[in-house]
C-alpha positions, 0 to 999 in steps of 0.5 A, spaced: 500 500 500 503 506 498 505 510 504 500 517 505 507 522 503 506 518 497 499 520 496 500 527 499 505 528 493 501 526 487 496 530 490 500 536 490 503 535 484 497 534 481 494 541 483 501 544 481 500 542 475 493 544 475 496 551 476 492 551 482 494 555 489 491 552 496 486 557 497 483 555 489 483 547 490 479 549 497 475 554 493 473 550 488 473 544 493 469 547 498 474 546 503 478 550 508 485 550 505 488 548 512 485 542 511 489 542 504 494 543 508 493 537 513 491 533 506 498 535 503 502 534 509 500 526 510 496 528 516 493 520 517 486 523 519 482 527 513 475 528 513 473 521 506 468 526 504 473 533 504 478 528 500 473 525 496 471 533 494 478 534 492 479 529 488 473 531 484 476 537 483 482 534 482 480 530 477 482 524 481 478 518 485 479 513 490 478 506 488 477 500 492 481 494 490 480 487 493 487 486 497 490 480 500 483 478 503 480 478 510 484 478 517 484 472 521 482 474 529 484 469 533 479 465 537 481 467 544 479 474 543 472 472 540 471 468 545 469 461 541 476 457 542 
């Protein structure tokens, strides 16, 4: 899974390359630009439908993929073993 700096890269250079400042993407976005800023400082917790507002804008989404498959939980905590 890519790491946030990662994804908060893209998205920066996705916006820069837009020609767009912080203060326009959160204009258009209807956001606050500290949220940008959290947002493109990898803050590990964002608000999904802000995100999902930027990226429309950005004319990008988030795509849901199906991983390596559910997680096991021991039988000890689930209290069944």
């Amino acid at each position: 899974m890519p790491s946030l700096e990662l994804w908060s890269s893209a998205l920066v250079a996705r916006r820069k390359g837009l020609g767009l400042t912080q203060q326009q993407l959160a204009d258009l976005s209807g956001v606050g630009v500290a949220f940008l800023y959290d947002l493109e400082h990898a803050k590990p917790t964002v608000r999904i439908d802000k995100l999902l507002a930027v990226l429309e804008v950005l004319g990008l989404k988030l795509e849901l993929t199906e991983g390596r498959g559910p997680i096991g939980i021991d039988s000890k905590l689930t209290g069944e073993g």
